[in-house]
Each structure stands twice: as structure tokens, then as C-alpha cells.
C-alpha positions, -999 to +999 in steps of 0.1 A: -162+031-842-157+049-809-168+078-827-201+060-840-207+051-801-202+081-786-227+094-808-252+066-802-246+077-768-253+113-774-289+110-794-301+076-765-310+111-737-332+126-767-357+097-762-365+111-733-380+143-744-399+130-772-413+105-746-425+136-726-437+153-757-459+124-764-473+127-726-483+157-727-496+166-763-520+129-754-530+145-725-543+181-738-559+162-765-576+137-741-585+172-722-602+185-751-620+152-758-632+146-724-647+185-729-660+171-758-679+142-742-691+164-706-705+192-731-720+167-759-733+135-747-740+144-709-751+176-710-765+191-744-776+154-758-795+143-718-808+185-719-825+171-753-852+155-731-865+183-720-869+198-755-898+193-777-895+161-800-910+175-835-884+191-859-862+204-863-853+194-827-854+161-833-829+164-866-804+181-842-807+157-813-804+128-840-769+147-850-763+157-815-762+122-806-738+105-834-715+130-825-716+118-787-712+084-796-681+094-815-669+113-784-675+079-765-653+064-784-627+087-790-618+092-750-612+055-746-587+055-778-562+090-763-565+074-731-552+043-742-525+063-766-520+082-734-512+051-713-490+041-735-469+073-734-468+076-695-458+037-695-427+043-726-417+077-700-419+053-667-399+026-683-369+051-694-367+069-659-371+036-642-395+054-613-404+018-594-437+031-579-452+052-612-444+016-633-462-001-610-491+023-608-494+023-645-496-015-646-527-012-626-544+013-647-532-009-679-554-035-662-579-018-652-581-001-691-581-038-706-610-047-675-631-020-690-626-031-727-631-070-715-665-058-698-680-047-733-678-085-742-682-102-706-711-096-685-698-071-653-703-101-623-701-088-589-668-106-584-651-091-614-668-048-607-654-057-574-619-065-585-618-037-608-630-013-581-601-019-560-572-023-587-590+012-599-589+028-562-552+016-555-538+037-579-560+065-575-545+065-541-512+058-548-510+090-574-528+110-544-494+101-522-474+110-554-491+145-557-484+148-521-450+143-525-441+162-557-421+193-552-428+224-572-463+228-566-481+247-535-499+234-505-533+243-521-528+230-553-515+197-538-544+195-516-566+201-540-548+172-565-551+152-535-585+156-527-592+147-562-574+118-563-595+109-526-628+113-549-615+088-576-601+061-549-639+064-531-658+062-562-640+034-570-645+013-533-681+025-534-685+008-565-664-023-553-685-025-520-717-023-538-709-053-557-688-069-527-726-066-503-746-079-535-732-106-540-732-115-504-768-104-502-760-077-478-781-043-476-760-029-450-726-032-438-721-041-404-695-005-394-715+015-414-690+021-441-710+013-470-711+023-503-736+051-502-713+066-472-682+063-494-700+084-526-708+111-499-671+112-489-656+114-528-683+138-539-674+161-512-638+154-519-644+160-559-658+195-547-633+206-527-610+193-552-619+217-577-626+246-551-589+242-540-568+236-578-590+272-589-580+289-557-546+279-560-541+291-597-563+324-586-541+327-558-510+332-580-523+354-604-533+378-577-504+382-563-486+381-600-508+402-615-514+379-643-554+370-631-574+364-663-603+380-666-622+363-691-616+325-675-627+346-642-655+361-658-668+328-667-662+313-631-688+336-620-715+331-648-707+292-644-716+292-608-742+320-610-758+297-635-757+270-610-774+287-580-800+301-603-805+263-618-807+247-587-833+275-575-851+278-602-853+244-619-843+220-592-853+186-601-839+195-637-807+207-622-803+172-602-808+150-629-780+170-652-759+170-622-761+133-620-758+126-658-732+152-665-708+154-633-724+126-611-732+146-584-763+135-567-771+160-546-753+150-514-730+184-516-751+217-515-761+236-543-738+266-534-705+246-526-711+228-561-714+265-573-684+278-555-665+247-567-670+251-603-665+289-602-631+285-589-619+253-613-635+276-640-617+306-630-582+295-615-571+268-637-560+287-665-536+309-641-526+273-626-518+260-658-488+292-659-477+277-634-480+237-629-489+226-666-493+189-660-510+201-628-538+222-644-542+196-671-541+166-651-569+185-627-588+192-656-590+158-671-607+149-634-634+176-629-646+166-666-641+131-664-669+139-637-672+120-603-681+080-604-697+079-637-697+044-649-688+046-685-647+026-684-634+051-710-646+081-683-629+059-656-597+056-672-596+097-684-598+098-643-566+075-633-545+090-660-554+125-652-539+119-617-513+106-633-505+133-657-506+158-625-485+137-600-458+131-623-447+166-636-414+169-625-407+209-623-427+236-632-419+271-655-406+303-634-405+340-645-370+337-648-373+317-681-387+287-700-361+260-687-378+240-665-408+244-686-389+225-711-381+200-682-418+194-671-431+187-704-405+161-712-405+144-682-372+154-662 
């Protein structure tokens, strides 16, 4: 009987790395769906507008777009499986602050679901505004705080967590001044000048998570030339969009990224290049850090759809709660980060 315990014992610790397992194999799947839904349904399936509408375009936007609305859907169900994962890992390392950050993304998950049936009242966007920015926040002090990662990649987490938080109060004092019938706020801090703030914080967000990882592989000598190859025809493509074809440019931007031309041209260009570039030589490195980043930048900044929303806050999440980070010396505390140790 002692025997049969002190087994019991033994296998309870393994929970823990399956628990970590689930974590991140959700969160590289929710990566490649979010991919899915940025390169499908707001960008190639909104580019369809400008094409011609005889056949056989209009066969292949027709396809185009069932397989967007299946990507709509299938963000929404990993993030939820997602959640679920990061909440069974919170519970068994009994990390106060990460369960109570969790809660408030499980409400604001079940807010978005509840607004598919409910009509979105001011009072309720406002409520889910600010239970949405809270956490955003709160995982923004957690990046700050977690060890094992450099200044620039935690800046940059941070600055993306900033963008999420003032997407979120934008949207919460939008609502907040309808329903009071204001224009204007009173200090000036308004919704408009809050999506100026986090769109400029999204930028430099991705600016600083590629330097960081292009930073390591230079002074490794591990830089990839192929993911840096393809920062430079991303924001080459850019400049030459936004040149060339401005007006089209600015209303992908908006429907694909939701930028809306608040942040330069260039700096957009310089941003993307770098995400494009340096997170694959970040992901060597910090893992949860270059997926977590990643699940961001795609999600794409203040978009309204709830499935895009919640991608966001558990992106943060996946990247503040990585808990060590692989060395040269060996794949030890590789192991560690993935299961959550």
C-alpha cells in the first residue's frame, strides 16, 4: 500500500508536462490558424474587390471565401482549447496572478461568444473593453518581469501587450462617450488618441521582437537567410504599395492589420521586415516568446472580430508565461519551457 502511494506520488509531477505540452502544441496551432485567417479572409478574400467579378474569378473568390469563414471559426475553437490548457497549467503551479488573469480572458472569451446572440450595448462593449485591457496589461507587467528573455525582446512583448490594453480602452471609451452622448472627452484622451498610441505601440512591437531575435543570430551566427530574405521583400512590398497604390494599400492595411494610417508608411515597413525576419532566430531562443509575439502581429491591431481578440490576450499569455528558455549547452530547459516549469 505504501508502495502503491509512493507511486501515485511519483506519476502526480508528470501532469505537469503534459499540461505544458497541451499549451504549447494549442498555441502553434492557433499560430498557424491565425495565419490562416490574416492571409485568407483579410487579405486575399478583401484583395478580391479589386479583381474583376466574371469567371473564373468569381468561382475562386466564392471558394476563397468558404474557406475564410471556416478560418473564422476555427480561431475561436484553439483559442478556446488553448484557454483551457493555460487555465489546467495555472491551476497546477498555483501562480495567483496568471489564474486571475486567465479568468478575465475566460470572460472576456464567453463575452465575445454571448455577443453573437445579444446585441453589443454600449454598456456591455464597454465592460468588455476594460476586463479585455486589464489583462492585456497585466501579461505586459508579467513579460516585464520574466527572466530569460532580453531587454529588447521584453520591450518589444511589452509594447505589444501596450497596443492590445489601448485597443481595448479605445474601444471601451468609444462606447463609454456614446452612450453619454459625448463627441469629445473633456482631457483629450479619447478614443481616436488611444488607437494612435497602440498602433504605434503594435509597430514598435514588432520592430523590437524581430530585432531582438536578429540580434542573436548575428552575434551567433545562426541568422536565417531565407526568413531575412523575406523581411526585406515584405517591407519592400510595402513601401512600393503604399507609393504606388496608396488608397488600396490603406484600406488592406485597415482590413488586414488594422492599421489606419496613423503610423508612416516606412515604420509600418520597417516593422514588418524585422517581425518577418527576426522571429524565427527568436523562436531559438524564447519559444513561447516568438510564438506568443506571433499570435499578436497576426491577430492584427484592434480588429473587432472576438475570436481575433481573444488570439490577442492569449498570445500575451503564451509569451509572458514561458518559464526558461533553450541554451547551446543542451535541450534541458527547452524541455522546461515547453512544459511549463
Amino acid at each position: 500500500m505504501v508502495a502503491a502511494s509512493g507511486a501515485l506520488r511519483r506519476v502526480r509531477p508528470a501532469a505537469m508536462p503534459i499540461a505544458g505540452e497541451a499549451v504549447d502544441q494549442f498555441a502553434r496551432w492557433l499560430l498557424v490558424a491565425v495565419a490562416l485567417d490574416l492571409l485568407v479572409t483579410r487579405f486575399v478574400v478583401r484583395l478580391a474587390i479589386f479583381v474583376p467579378k466574371g469567371e473564373p474569378y468569381a468561382t475562386i473568390g466564392a471558394i476563397l471565401g468558404r474557406i475564410g469563414a471556416a478560418t473564422d471559426v476555427l480561431v475561436p475553437i484553439l483559442g478556446i482549447l488553448l484557454l483551457g490548457a493555460l487555465l489546467v497549467r495555472a491551476g497546477r503551479t498555483g501562480r495567483r496572478l496568471e489564474q486571475a488573469v486567465l479568468v478575465a480572458v475566460t470572460v472576456v472569451a464567453f463575452g465575445g461568444l454571448a455577443l453573437v446572440v445579444y446585441p453589443p450595448t454600449p454598456f456591455v462593449v464597454t465592460v468588455l473593453g476594460v476586463l479585455t485591457a486589464a489583462p492585456a496589461a497585466l501579461a505586459g507587467i508579467q513579460i516585464g518581469l520574466r527572466p530569460g528573455l532580453s531587454a529588447t525582446a521584453r520591450a518589444g512583448l511589452a509594447f505589444l501587450a501596450l497596443a492590445v490594453a489601448a485597443a481595448a480602452a479605445s474601444r471601451a471609451l468609444g462606447a463609454l462617450g456614446a452612450a453619454f452622448g459625448l463627441a469629445t472627452w473633456p482631457d483629450g484622451v479619447d478614443g481616436p488618441a488611444l488607437g494612435v498610441v497602440g498602433q504605434a505601440s503594435f509597430v514598435a512591437g514588432a520592430g523590437l521582437v524581430g530585432l531582438a531575435g536578429l540580434h542573436r543570430a548575428i552575434l551567433t551566427g545562426s541568422l536565417r537567410r531565407p526568413a531575412a530574405a523575406a523581411g526585406a521583400v515584405a517591407a519592400l512590398a510595402v513601401v512600393v504599395a503604399g507609393a504606388g497604390a496608396s488608397l488600396t494599400w490603406g484600406a488592406l492595411s485597415i482590413w488586414s492589420l488594422g492599421l489606419t494610417g496613423a503610423i508612416p508608411v516606412p515604420a509600418v515597413a520597417l516593422g514588418m521586415g524585422l517581425a518577418l525576419a527576426g522571429l524565427p532566430s527568436l523562436h531559438q531562443r524564447a519559444p513561447s516568446a516568438a510564438v506568443g509575439a506571433g499570435i499578436v502581429l497576426l491577430a492584427g491591431y484592434g480588429l473587432a472580430a472576438s475570436g481575433l481578440v481573444l488570439a490577442s490576450l492569449l498570445g500575451l499569455m503564451v509569451a509572458a508565461c514561458g518559464r526558461a528558455e533553450p541554451t547551446a549547452s543542451g535541450t534541458a530547459t527547452a524541455t522546461a519551457e515547453r512544459t511549463g516549469h
